[in-house]
C-alpha positions, 0 to 999 in steps of 0.5 A: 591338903596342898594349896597352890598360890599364884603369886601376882605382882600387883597389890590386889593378887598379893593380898589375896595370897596372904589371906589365903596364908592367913587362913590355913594358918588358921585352920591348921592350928585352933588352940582348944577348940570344943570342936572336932572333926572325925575321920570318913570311910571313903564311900559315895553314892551306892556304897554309902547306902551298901556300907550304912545297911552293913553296919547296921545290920552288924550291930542289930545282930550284936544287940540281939545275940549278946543280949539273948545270951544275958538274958538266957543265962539269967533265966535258966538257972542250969546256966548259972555257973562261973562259966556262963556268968564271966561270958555275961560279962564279956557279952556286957562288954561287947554291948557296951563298946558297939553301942558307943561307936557303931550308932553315931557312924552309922549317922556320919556314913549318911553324912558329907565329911565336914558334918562329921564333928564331935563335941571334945568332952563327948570325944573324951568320953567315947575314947574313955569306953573304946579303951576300956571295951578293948582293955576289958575284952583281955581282963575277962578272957583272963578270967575265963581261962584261969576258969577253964583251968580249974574245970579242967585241972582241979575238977573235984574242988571246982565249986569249992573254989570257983565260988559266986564270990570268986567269981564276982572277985574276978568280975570286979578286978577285970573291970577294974583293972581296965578302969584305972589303967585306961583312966590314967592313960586319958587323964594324961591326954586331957591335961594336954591344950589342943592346937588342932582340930582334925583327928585321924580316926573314924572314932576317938580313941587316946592316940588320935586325941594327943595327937591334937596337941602341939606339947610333948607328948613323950609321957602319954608315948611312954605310959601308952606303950607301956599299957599296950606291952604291959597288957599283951604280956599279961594276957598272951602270958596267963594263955600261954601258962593255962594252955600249958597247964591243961595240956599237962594236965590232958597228957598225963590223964587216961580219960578219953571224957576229960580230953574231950571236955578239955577240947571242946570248952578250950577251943571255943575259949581260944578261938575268941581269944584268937579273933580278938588278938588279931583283930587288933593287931590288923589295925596296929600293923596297917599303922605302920603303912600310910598308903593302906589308910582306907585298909586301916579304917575297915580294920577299926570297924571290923575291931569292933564288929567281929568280936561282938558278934562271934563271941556269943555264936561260938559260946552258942554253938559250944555250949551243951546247956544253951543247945539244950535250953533252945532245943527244950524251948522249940520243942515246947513251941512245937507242942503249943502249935501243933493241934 
């Protein structure tokens, strides 16, 4: 924020404006401070409260969906298959990374701008589990494609080969993965000192972490740009070549139920796949542009809230089994409550 002086020509008017020099001085550069300062969503008055019972509502409703589903798998055991297993995981994962961002920015929309403070380790840690529900969203939709692709491509053999051990593989390596590369990504941040104490983010997150530091930053600039390219290639990539595949596979076959099968567990993969890709490319063009800053910050909330609560209604909506549970459970209700 611009400051103006007045520049008076007597002793008292010139000690005031090196005070004041002094401390901005201070304020722009704290070297490594356990404190920061988060970013605000620009509201007041009506839309504070519009806002707050917005997001709160969002994230009960992701709660309860993704939950239900976990729940309705583990019970019935129609459900338990690789399919509905891998979209337990997905759901964990949603779970996992709202829990961590939406509660405590429901506190800070209740809150004035400069009560919006974390403590730096706390940051580090909120920064580590929004990179790793981001990175993991891809990791397991990988997963359920190659799934997908087996269903569809290699029908006969597909117990044979999506086995609970295959599954559990699958399991292990998407988190895994996510773990180790977004470990590295942090690790090389949190080897920086900090000369600032104001992040540009309505949460943490890596990028708004490094920037707090006065070093070079061209590794974590490397290592970030690598990750993000490496991860979207593998990702788009294995879509792209399963996509292919099963299309292949559903031109040369004759069978009106395979195509239709192939429709129907295909789009509702793609679909989630396709909200979460543009979910996150929203924020990564809205970077580019500083005038649409307050665009940015309901894209970064809308990255979280939107995945987490359509990927169980379109799984929900698809699914024969999960109709079916719900549609023998309101029947079963039916009869208990009818005289």
């Amino acid at each position: 924020m611009m400051e103006t002086f007045s520049f008076n020509t007597d002793t008292h008017g010139h000690n005031e404006w090196r005070t004041s020099m002094n401390n901005k001085s201070e304020e722009s550069y704290v070297y490594n401070s356990n404190t920061l300062q988060l970013e605000s969503l620009n509201v007041s008055g009506g839309s504070r409260y519009a806002a707050f019972v917005s997001i709160l509502l969002s994230y009960v409703f992701i709660v309860v969906a993704n939950v239900g589903v976990a729940v309705l798998v583990f019970l019935d055991r129609s459900l338990h298959q690789p399919m509905y297993l891998l979209l337990c995981s997905l759901s964990a994962n949603d779970l996992f990374g709202n829990s961590v961002v939406l509660p405590r920015m429901l506190l800070d929309v209740l809150r004035p701008p400069a009560a919006h403070l974390i403590g730096y380790y706390e940051c580090v840690l909120q920064a580590f589990i929004v990179h790793m529900f981001s990175t993991t969203c891809h990791t397991v939709l990988m997963a359920m494609a190659f799934d997908r692709y087996v269903a569809i491509g290699n029908p006969r053999r597909y117990s044979a080969i999506m086995t609970n051990r295959m599954v559990t593989k699958q399991t292990a390596g998407a988190w895994g993965a996510a773990l180790i590369l977004v470990g590295i990504l942090l690790g090389l941040t949190v080897r920086l000192s900090r000369c600032r104490t104001f992040m540009r983010s309505l949460y943490c997150n890596n990028a708004s972490l490094f920037l707090l530091s006065c070093e070079n930053v061209f590794i974590n600039n490397v290592y970030g740009l690598a990750f993000t390219g490496g991860l979207f290639t593998a990702s788009i990539g294995s879509m792209v070549v399963t996509y292919t595949k099963i299309t292949v596979v559903c031109l040369t076959s004759k069978s009106a139920t395979l195509n239709r099968k192939a429709l129907k567990t295909c789009t509702t993969h793609l679909l989630v796949y396709l909200i979460m890709c543009l979910s996150g490319l929203i924020i990564i063009i809205l970077q580019r542009f500083p005038q649409y800053a307050e665009e940015k910050k309901v894209a970064a909330v809308l990255f979280h809230i939107v995945p987490g609560a359509l990927n169980p209604v379109i799984y929900g909506m698809q699914s024969k089994e999960i109709q079916k549970y719900f549609s023998r459970m309101f029947y079963s209700n039916k009869v208990l409550m009818s005289p």
